[in-house]
RODOSE-224154 format. One record per residue: x, y, z of N, C-alpha, C in turn. Coordinates in steps of 0.001 Angstrom, whole numbers, plus 500000, padded with zeros to 6 digits. Last residue first. Example, Ala and Ser with C-alpha at 12.3 -4.5 7.8 and 13.67 -1.06 7.14 Angstrom:
2
512850497750507080513670498940507140512900500030507870
513190494310507800512300495500507800513200496700507800
***
This chain:
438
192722858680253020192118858157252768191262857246251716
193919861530252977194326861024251639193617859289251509
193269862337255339192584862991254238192858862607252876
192065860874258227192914861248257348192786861315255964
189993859856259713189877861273259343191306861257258780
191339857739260931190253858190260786190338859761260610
193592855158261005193553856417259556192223857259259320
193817854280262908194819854874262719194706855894261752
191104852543262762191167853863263696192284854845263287
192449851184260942191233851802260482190671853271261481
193783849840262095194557850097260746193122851387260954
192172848201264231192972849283264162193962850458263229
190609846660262735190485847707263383190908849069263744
192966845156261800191981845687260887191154847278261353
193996844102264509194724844987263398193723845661262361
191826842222264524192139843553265713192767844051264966
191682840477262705190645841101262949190916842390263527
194086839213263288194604839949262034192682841058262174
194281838013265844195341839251265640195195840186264491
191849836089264756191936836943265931192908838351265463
193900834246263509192400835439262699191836836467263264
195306833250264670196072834484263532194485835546263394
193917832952268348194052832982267134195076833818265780
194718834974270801194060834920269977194475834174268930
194928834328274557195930834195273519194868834229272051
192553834426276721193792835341276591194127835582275401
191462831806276657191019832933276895191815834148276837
192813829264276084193107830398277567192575831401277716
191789828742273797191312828159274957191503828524276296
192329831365271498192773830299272198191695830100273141
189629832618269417190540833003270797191259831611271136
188571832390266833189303833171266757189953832975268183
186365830992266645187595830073266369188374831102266228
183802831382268507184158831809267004185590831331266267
184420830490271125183665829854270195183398830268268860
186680832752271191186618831182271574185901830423270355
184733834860271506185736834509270138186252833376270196
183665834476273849182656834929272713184066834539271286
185668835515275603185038833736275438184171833497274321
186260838054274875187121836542274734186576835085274452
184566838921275532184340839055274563185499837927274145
183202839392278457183633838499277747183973838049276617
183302843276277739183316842249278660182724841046278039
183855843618273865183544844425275436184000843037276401
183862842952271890182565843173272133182357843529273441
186173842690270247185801841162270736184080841908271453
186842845315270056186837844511268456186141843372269146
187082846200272585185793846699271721185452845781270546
189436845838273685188411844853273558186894845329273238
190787847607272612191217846660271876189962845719271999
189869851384272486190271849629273623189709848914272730
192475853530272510191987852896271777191701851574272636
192834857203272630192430855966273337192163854799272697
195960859411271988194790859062271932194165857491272073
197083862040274553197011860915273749195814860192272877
197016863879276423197227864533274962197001863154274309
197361863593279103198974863405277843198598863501276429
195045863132279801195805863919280568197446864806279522
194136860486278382193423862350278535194572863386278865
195571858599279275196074859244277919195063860962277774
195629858759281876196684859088281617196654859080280064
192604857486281403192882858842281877193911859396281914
192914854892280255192392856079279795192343857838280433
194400853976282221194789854079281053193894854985280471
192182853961284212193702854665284646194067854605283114
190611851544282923189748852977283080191397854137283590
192296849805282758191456850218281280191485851765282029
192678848798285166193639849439284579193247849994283214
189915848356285776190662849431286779192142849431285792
189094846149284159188744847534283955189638848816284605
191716844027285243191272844640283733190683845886283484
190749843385288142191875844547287579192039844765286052
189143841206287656188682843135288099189252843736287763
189102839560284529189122839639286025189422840860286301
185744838218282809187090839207282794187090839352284626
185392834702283279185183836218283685186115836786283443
184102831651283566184803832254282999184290833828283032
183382830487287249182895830515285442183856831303284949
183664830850290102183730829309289096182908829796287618
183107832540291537183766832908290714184202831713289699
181423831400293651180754832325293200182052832642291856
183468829616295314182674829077294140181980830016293368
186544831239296719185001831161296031184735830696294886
189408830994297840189020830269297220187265829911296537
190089832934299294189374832209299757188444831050299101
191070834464297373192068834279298590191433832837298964
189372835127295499190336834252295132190834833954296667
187805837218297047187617835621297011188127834794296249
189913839050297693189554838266299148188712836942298568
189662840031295276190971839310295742190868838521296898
187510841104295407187872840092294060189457839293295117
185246842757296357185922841760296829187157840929296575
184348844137293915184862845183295027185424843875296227
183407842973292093184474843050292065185630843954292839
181227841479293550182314840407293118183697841200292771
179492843562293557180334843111294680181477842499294657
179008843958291133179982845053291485180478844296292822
179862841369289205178775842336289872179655843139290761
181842840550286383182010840618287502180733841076288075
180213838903283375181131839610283982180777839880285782
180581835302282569179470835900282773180736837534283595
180603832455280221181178833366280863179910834692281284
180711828749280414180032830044280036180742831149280931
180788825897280490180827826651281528180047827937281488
181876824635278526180358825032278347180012825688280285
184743824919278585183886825680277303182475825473277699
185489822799280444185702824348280534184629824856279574
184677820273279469183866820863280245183759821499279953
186597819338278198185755820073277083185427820771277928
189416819869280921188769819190279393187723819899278854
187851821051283926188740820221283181188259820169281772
187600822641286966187356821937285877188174821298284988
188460823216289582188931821869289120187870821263288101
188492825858290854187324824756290552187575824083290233
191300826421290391190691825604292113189465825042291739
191897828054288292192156826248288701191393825612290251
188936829885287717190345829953287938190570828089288215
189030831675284686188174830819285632189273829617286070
189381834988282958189420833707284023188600833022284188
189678836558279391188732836070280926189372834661281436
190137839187277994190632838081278372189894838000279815
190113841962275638189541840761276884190195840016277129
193178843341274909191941843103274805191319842234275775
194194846797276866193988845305276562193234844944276348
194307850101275130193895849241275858193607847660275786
196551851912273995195994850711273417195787850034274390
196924855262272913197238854678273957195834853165274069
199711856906271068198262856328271034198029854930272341
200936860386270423201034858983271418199542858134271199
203136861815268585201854861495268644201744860435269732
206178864110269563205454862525268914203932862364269092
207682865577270023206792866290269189206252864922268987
209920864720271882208725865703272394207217865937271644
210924862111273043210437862379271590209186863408271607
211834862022275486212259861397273989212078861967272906
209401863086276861210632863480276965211702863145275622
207459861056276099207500862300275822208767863149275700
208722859159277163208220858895275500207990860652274893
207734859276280238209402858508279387209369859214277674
205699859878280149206817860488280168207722860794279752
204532857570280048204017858401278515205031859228279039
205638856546282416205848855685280902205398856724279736
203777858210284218205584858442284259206376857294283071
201180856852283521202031858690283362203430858749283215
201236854035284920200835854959283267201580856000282850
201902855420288036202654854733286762202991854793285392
199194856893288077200559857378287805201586856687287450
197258854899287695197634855778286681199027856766286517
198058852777289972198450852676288236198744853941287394
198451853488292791198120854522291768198506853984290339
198025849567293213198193850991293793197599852191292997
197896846732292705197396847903291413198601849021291772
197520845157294605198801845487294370198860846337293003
194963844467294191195108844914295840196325845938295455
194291843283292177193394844217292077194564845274293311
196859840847291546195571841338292078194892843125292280
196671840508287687196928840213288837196081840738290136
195402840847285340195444839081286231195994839311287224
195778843293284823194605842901285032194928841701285638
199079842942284872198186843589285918196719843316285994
198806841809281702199507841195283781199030841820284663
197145843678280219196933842179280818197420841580282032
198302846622279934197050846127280847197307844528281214
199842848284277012199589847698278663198614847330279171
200484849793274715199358848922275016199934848095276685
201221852563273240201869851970274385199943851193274419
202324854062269688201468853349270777201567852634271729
203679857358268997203490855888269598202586855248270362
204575859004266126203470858322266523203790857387267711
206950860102264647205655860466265051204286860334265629
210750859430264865208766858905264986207965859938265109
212905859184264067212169860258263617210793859810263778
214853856939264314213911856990263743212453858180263071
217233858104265921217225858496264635216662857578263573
215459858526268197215505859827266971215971859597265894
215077855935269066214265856725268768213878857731267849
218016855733269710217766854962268698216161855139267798
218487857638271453219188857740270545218455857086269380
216876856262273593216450857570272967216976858293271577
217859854149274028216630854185273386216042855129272860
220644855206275532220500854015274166218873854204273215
218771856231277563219792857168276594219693856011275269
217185854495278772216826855051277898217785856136277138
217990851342278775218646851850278826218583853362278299
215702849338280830216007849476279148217208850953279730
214092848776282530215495848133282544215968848284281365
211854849616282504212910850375283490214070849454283464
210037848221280647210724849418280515211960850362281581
209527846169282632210461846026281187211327847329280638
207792846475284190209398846840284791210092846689283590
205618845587282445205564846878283011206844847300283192
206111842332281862205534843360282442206036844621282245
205702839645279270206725840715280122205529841408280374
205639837054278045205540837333279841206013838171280232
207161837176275754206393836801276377206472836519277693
208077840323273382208524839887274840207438838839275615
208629841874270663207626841117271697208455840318272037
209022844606268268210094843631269399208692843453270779
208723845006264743207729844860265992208877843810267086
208399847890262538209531847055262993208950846718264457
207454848521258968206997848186260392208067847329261509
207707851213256646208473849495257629207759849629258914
206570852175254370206460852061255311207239850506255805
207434853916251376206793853346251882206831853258253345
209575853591248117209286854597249117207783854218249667
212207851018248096211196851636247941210077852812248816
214619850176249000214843850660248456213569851691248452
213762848585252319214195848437250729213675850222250256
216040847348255205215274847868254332214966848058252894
216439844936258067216216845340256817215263846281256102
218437844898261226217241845678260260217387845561258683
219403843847264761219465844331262903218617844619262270
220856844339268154219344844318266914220048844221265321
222810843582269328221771844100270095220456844183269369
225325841587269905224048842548268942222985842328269561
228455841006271457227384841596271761226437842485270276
231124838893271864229986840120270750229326839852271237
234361838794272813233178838686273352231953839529272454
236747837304270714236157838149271763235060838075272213
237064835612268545238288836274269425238313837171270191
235812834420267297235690833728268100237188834134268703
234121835220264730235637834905264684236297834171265664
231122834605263913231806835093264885232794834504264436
228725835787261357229641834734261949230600835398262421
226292836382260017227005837095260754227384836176261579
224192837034256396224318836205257818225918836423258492
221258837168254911222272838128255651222775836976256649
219670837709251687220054836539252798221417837540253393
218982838989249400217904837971250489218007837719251330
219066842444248148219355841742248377218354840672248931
218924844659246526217928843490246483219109842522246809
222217845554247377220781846351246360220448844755245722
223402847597250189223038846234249023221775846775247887
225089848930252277224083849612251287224183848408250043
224803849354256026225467848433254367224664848293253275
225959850180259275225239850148257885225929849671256547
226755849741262507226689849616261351226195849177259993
226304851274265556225865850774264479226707850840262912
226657850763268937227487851588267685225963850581266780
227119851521272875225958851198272064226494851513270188
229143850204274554228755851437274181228263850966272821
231728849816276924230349849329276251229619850101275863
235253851708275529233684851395276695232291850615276168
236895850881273538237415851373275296235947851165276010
236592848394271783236045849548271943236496850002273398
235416845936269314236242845984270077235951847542270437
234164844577266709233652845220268039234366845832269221
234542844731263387235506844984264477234410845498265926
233868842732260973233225843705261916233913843745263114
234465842144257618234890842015258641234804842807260457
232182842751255207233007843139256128233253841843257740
231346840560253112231091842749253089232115842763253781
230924837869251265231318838971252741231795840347252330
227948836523250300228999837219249693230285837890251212
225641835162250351226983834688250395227873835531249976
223718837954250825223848836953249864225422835878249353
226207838890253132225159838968252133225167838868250814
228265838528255736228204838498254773226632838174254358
230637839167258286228956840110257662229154839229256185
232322838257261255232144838109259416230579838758258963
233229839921263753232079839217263145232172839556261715
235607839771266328235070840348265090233737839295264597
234828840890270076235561840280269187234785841148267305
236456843372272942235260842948271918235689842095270451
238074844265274272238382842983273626237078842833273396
236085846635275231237061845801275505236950845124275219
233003847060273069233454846708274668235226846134274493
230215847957271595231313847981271803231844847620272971
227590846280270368228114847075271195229356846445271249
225594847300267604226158846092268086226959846756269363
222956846985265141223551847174266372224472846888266781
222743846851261214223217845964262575223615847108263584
221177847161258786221694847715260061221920846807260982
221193847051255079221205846327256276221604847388257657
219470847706252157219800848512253407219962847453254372
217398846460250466218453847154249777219297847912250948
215743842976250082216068844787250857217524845351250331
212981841299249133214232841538249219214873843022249997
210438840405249087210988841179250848212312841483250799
208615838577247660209088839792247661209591840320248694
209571835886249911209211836086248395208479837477248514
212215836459252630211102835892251596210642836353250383
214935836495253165213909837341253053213083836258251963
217070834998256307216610835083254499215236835639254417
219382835672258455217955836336258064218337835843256445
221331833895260877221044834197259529219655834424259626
223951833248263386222912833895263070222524834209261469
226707831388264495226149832015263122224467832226263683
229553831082265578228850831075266362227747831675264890
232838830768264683231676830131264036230373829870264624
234011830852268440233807830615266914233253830266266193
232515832099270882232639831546270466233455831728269331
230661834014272108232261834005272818232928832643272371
227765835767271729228892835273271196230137835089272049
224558837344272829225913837191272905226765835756272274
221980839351272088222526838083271463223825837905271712
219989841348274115221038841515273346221300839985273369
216736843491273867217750841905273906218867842312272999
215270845784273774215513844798274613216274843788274759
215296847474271326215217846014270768214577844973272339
216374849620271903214807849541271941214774847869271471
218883848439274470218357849639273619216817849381273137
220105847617277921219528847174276618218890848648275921
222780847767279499222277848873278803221460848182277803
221990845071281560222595845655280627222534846937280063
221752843115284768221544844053283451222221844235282820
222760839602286037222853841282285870222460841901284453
219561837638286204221226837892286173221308839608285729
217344837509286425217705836497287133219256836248286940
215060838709285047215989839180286163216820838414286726
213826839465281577214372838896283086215218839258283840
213809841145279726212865840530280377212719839614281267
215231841760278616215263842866279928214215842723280453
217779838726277987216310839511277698216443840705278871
220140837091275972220249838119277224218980838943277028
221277834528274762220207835244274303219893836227275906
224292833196273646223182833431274537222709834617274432
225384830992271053224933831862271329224001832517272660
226511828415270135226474828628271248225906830180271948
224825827456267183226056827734268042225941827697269254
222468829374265075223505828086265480224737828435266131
219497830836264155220542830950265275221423829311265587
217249832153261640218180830961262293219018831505263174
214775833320260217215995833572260440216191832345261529
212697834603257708213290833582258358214445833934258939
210786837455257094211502836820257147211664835760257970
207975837733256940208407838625255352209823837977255638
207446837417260623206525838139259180207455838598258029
209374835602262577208424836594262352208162837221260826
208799833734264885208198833476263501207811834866262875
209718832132267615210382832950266894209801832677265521
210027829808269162209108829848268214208895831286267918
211875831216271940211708829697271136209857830233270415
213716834124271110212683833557272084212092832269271149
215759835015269486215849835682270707214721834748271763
217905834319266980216289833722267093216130834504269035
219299837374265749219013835796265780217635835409265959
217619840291267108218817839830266524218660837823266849
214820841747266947215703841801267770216808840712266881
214792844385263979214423843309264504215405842536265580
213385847136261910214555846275263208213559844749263203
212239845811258066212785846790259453213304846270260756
211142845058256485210392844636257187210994845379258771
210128847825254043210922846688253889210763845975255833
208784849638252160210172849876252858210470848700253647
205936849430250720206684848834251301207873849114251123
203133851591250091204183851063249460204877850263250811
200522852279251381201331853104250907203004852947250773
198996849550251420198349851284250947199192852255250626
200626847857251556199572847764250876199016848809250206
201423848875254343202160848701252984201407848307251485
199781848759256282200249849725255537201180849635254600
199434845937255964197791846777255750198754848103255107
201496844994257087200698844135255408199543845269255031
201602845552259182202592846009258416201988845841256982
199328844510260883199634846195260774200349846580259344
199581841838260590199056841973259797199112843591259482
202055842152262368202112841390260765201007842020259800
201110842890264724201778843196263790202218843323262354
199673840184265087198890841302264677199954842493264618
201808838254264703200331838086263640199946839627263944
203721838000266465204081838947265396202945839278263909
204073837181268275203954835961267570203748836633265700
204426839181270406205667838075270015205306836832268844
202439840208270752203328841045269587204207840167269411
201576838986272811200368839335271496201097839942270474
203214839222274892202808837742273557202217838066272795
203980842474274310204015841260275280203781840545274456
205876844930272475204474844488273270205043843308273867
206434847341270424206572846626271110205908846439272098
206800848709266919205863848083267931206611847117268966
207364850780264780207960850503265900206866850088266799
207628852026261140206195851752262764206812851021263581
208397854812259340208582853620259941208016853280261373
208248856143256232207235855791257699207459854845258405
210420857489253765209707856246254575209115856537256174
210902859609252162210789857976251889210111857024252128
209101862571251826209625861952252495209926860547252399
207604864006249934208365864788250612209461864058251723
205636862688248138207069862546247788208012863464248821
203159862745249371203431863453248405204493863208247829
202785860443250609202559860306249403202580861428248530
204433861667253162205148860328252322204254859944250583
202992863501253928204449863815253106204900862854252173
200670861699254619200457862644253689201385863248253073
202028860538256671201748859737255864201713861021254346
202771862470258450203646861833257957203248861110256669
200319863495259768201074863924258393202108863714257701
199580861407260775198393861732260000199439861934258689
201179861904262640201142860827261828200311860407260869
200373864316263450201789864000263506201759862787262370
197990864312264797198135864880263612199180864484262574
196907862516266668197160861650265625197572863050264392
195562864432268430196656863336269125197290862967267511
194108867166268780194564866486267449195819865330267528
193516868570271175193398867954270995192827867176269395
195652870263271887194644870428271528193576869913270976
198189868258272601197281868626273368196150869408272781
198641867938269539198235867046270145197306867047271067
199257871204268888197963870225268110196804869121268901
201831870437269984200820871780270335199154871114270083
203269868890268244202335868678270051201664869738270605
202640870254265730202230868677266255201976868638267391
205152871946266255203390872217265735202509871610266238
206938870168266196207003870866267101205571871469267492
206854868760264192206898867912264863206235869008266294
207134871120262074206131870311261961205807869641263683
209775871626262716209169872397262985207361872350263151
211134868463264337211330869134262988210184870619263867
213910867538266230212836867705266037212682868613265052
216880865168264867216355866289265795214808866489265478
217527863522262585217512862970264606216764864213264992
215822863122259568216486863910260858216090863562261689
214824861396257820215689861349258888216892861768259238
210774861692258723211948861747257485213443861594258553
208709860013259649208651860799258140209392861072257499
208079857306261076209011858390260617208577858681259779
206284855986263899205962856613262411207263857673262290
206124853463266265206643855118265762206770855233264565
204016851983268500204209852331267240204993853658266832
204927849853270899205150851492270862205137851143269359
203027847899273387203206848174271963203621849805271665
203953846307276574204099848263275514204363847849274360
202091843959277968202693844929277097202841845737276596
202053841207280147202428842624279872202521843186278815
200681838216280317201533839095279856201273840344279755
199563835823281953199701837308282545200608838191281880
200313834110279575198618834880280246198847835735280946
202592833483279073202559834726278879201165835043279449
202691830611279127203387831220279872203068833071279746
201035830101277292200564829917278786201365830732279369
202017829819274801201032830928275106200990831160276651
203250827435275093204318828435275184202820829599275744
200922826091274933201664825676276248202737826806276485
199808826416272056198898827128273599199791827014274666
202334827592270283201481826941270698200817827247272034
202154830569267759202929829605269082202409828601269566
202998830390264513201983830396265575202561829727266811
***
């Protein structure tokens, strides 16, 4: 669990949760897949993954694998967590799947494993700007090495052993080596080295295994970009990369050849893009055409992955009240929350500007609906299908309403585990409406 002070930093967080469902793995599009977006736009958004599932319990296919990425609400990996626990539950466990590499962001906790980072390692996000890019792939982050004995380790918890490792890693001039070894054992000696930076993977076929860990030689420069565990069993992996305090531009600093590659040869059928919060907090003024924004991201995804299902995950509540009233302490909480009037929110930015007492209580802030309502119309438009998150909390203030239910942080924003694992429930449940093996 993060704490509220790390949480803080993310209140205006951003995020694309992308769920992708494999059925089976072939990189290319299947004939099904192809069917599927026909379907989609006809509107059957969820066939694709409907029928993935339905191959997977016939035996036609191994594994379903779910690809989530988001802002803080995915970085703490509870309502993920709980996604993965629901479908595995129901239709077996394949094991806990990518994951960005080492420890990538402080309080790093994520679901079925532990993992460690010692050394000197730097942690390179595409969630900042404040040095040159990279080709990042779907992970977003790459883990650099230029050390010796620089060590990263994953131990799997109690049932989570895995029978399948993947490591990312990129190639580059004088790229150095990395020791692989599992369950203390060493596999390989990992040669990065390579005429161009350039995105490689390598695989390693264990059986039940716990513990993975990847020490630098400290005779070049490494670059991983992600790793992955899987098991043996025929089921579902859920694989979730959160980013706190990311926006929107996240995705334009990703490298989408790298992502597209890494897309197919997941074979998804399904994704869900959740966006809204930073923009809702921010101002209303600097919105512009969101929805086309929106659009040219389901684009992105389309293009990728023509035959995919798209599900499109509106933010949950979250309400302001802003620092200039200079409340404080318990106070805040008996303040009460009340939503915008239309004036309040056809003004909104001119009376933050101006610092208004009329906005001294806790409130969803304007740009929340205005990006709800553009989100919903770029998923009409794309065949997608709608889901708003803050239905589970009850609509407008529904934040502050879970507050006092011991489900919301005190920021109004950040939820509780019980919180993340309520909304997942939900959503487990939308995911499987009208599906027939139910």
């Amino acid at each position: 669990m993060l704490p509220a002070s790390v949480f803080r930093l993310g209140v205006l967080a951003f995020g694309a949760v992308v769920l992708a469902v494999a059925g089976c793995v072939s990189m290319g599009q299947t004939s099904d897949q192809a069917g599927g977006a026909e379907q989609a736009q006809a509107g059957q958004p969820l066939v694709n993954f409907q029928r993935s599932l339905e191959q997977l319990r016939a035996g036609k296919v191994d594994r379903v694998s779910i690809l989530q990425i988001g802002d803080s609400h995915t970085a703490g990996d509870h309502f993920s967590g709980r996604l993965r626990d629901l479908f595995q539950e129901k239709f077996g466990n394949a094991g806990r799947g990518m994951m960005p590499a080492g420890y990538p962001f402080p309080y790093w906790r994520p679901y079925q494993v532990e993992v460690q980072q010692r050394g000197g390692w730097t942690v390179l996000s595409s969630n900042r700007t404040d040095y040159s890019q990279l080709p990042y792939g779907l992970s977003g982050f790459i883990t650099r090495s230029q050390r010796r004995d620089d060590t990263m380790s994953l131990q799997a918890k109690a049932d989570a052993s895995f029978d399948t490792v993947d490591i990312d890693f990129f190639r580059q001039p004088r790229g150095g080596h990395v020791i692989v070894s599992i369950d203390g054992r060493r596999v390989d000696d990992l040669d990065t080295a390579g005429p161009a930076y350039e995105l490689a993977r390598k695989s390693y076929a264990v059986n039940s295994s716990n513990s993975l860990e990847l020490r630098t030689r400290g005779d070049g420069v490494v670059d991983i970009a992600d790793w992955a565990v899987y098991r043996r069993e025929r089921g579902v992996a859920l694989s979730s990369h959160g980013f706190v305090g990311a926006e929107i531009g996240l995705l334009d600093r990703w490298n989408w050849p790298n992502v597209t590659k890494q897309l197919r040869e997941m074979s998804p059928t399904l994704i869900i893009l959740a966006f809204g919060t930073n923009e809702g907090f921010g101002s209303p003024d600097r919105l512009g055409d969101y929805q086309s924004v929106y659009e040219s991201r389901l684009a992105q995804f389309r293009q990728s992955l023509p035959g995919a299902s798209i599900v499109v995950v509106g933010s949950p509540d979250a309400d302001r009240l802003p620092d200039y009233c200079g409340i404080r302490g318990a106070s805040r909480e008996s303040v009460g929350c009340r939503p915008l009037s239309s004036a309040e929110a056809a003004d909104y930015a001119q009376l933050l500007r101006t610092r208004s007492r009329t906005l001294c209580r806790w409130h969803p802030p304007a740009g929340l609906e205005i990006v709800k309502a553009a989100q919903q119309q770029a998923a009409r438009r794309y065949g997608a299908y709608f889901w708003d998150w803050s239905s589970v909390q009850g609509g407008a203030c529904g934040a502050d309403r879970w507050v006092s239910q011991g489900l919301e942080r005190s920021d109004h924003v950040h939820m509780y585990e019980a919180g993340y694992q309520t909304s997942a429930d939900q959503l487990f449940a939308e995911l499987l409406r009208g599906y027939r093996g139910r």
